[in-house]
VEXLUM-74440 format. One record per residue: residue number from 1; residue in one letter; x, z, y of N, C-alpha, C in turn. Coordinates in pm, whole numbers. Atoms other than C-alpha are relative to their C-alpha. Layout:
<atoms>
 pos code   n.c1   n.c3   n.c2  ca.c1  ca.c3  ca.c2   c.c1   c.c3   c.c2
 NUM    A      X      Z      Y      X      Z      Y      X      Z      Y
...
</atoms>
This chain:
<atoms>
 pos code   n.c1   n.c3   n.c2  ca.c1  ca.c3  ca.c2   c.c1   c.c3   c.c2
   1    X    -79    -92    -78   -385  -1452  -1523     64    103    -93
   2    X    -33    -64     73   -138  -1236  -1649    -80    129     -4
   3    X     -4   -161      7   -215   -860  -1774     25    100    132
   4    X   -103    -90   -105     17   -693  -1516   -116    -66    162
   5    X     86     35   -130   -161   -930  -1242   -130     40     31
   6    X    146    -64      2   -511   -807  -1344     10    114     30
   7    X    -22   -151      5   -393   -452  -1340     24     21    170
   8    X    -23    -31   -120   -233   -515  -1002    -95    -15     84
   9    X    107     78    -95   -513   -705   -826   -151    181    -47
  10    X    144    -88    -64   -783   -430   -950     68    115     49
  11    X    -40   -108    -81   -554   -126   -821    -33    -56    155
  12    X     61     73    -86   -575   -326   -524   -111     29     94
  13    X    164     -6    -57   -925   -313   -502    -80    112    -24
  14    X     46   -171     19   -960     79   -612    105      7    134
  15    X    -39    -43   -132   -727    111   -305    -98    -39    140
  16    X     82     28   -110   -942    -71    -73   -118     50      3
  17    X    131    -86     29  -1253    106   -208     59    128     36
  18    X    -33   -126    -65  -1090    428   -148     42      8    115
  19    X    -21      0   -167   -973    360    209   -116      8     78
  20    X    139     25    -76  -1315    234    318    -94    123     -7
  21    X     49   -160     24  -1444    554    147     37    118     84
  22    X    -65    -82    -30  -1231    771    337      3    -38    208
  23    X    -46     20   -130  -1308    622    665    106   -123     67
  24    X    -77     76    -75  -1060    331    702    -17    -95     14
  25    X     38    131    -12  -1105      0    831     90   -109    -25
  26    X   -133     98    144   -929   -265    591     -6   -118    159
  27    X    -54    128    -96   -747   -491    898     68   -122    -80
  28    X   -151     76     51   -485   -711    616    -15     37    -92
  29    X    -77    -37    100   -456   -727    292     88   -143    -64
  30    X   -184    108      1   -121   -930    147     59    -36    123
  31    X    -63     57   -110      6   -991    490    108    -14    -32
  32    X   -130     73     19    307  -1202    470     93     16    128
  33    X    -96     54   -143    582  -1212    738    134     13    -99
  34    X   -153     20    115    935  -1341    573     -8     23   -133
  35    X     31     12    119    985  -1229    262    -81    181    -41
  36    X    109    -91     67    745   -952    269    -94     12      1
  37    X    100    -10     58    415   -867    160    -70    172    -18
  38    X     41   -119    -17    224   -563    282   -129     -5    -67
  39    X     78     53     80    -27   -522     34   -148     78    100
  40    X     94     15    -89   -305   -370    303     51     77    138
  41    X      8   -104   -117   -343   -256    649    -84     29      7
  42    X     58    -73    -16   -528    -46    741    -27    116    142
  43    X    -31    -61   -152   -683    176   1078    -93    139    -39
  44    X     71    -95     12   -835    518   1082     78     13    140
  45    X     -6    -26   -159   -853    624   1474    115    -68     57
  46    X    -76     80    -30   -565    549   1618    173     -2    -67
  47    X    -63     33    126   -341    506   1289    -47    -87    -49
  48    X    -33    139    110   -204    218   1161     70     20    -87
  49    X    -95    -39    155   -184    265    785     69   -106   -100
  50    X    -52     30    111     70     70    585    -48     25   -112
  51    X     -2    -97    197    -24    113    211     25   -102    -62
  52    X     -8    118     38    168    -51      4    -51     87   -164
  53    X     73    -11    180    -29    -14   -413     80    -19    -67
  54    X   -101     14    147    144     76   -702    -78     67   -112
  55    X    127    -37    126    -40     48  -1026     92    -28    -76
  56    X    -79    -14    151    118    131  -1352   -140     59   -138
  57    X     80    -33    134    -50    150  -1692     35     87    -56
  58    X    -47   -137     41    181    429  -1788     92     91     65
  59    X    -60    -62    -78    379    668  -1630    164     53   -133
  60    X   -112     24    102    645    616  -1929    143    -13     70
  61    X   -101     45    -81    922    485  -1710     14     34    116
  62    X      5   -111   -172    837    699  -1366   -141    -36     62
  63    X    137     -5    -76    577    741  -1136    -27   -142    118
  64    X      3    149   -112    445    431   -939     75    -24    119
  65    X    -55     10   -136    575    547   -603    208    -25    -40
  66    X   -177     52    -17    940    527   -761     25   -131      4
  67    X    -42    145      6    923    177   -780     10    -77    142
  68    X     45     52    -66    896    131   -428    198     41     62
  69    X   -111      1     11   1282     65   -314     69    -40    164
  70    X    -58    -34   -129   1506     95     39     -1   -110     65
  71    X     30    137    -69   1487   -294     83   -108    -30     55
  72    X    149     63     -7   1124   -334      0    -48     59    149
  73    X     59    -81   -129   1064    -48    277     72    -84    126
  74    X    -67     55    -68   1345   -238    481   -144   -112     79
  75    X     73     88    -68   1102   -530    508   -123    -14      8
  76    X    156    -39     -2    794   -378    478     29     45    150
  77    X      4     -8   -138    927   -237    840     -4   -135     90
  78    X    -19    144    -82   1039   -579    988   -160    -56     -7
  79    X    143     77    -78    662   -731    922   -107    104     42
  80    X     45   -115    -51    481   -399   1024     38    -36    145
  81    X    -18     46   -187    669   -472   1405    -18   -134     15
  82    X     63    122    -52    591   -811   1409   -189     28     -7
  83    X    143      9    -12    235   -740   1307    -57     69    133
  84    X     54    -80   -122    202   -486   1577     29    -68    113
  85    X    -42     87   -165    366   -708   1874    -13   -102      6
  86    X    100    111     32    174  -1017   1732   -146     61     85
  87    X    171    -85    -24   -139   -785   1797     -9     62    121
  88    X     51   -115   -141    -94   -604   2095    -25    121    -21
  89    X     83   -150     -2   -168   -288   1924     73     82     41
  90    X   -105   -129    -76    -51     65   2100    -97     64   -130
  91    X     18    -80    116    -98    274   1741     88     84    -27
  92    X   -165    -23     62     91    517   1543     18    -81   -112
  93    X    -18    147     69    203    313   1249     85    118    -90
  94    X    -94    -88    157    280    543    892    -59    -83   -120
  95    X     47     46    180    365    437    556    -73     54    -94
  96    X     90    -60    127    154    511    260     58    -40    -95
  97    X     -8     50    173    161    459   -119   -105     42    -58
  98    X     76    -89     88   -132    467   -301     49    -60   -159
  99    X    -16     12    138    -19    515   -671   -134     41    -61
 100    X    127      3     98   -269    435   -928     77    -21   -152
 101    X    -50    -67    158   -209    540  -1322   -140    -35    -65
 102    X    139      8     81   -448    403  -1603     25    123    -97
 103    X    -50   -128    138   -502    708  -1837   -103    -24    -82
 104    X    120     20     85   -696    579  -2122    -75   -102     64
 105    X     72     55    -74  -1001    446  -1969    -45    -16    119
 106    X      7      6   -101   -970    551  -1673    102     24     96
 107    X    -88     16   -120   -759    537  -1306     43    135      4
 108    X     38    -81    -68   -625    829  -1147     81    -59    120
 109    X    -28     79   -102   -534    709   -777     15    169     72
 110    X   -106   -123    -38   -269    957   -559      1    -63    142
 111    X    -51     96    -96   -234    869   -178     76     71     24
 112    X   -123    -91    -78     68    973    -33      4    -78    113
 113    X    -31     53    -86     73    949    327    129     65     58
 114    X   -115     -5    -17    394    897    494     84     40    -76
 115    X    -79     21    128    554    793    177    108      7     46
 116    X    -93     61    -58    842    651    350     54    123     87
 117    X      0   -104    -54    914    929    527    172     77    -64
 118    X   -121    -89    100   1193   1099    275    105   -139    -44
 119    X    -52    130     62   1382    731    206    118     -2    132
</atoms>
């Protein structure tokens, strides 16, 4: 596996450890619908959290959450309403981002809720 894929897959899994930590109950992670790819869902009461993970090894070239772009959000909405009217769920339904940064040896992990929000 590449580098970049290892890096992505364990942010990943420091996101899902910090959700569960925080109270949230991991519903989805990679859900597919067309050509997008919500990397988890997620429920705390009655919030349905989008989060889509952005792990960078350096913050050289911008901060994780800039990489996240007006399309990607485009169709990160389109399978978000299918997932919800697949499901039946009556939720609210906000985006996240958790950016994760290796510094040295270790993570530091940022959530921003209702990322999407300012786009």
């Amino acid at each position: 596996m590449a580098k970049h894929n290892e890096l992505g897959n364990k942010g990943e899994q420091m996101a899902v450890d910090f959700l569960i930590e925080n109270n949230y109950a991991i519903l989805e992670r990679n859900y597919r619908f067309n050509k997008a790819e919500v990397d988890i869902i997620a429920q705390k009461e009655d919030i349905l959290a989008i989060i889509e993970v952005k792990t960078r090894s350096t913050t050289d070239f911008g901060n994780p959450q800039d990489f996240v772009k007006p399309k990607q959000i485009n169709n990160l909405v389109k399978a978000v309403d299918e997932y919800v009217t697949i499901n039946e769920l009556d939720v609210e339904v906000r985006f996240d981002i958790i950016a994760i940064v290796k510094d040295g040896k270790q993570f530091k992990l940022e959530h921003l809720e209702d990322a999407f929000y300012h786009f």
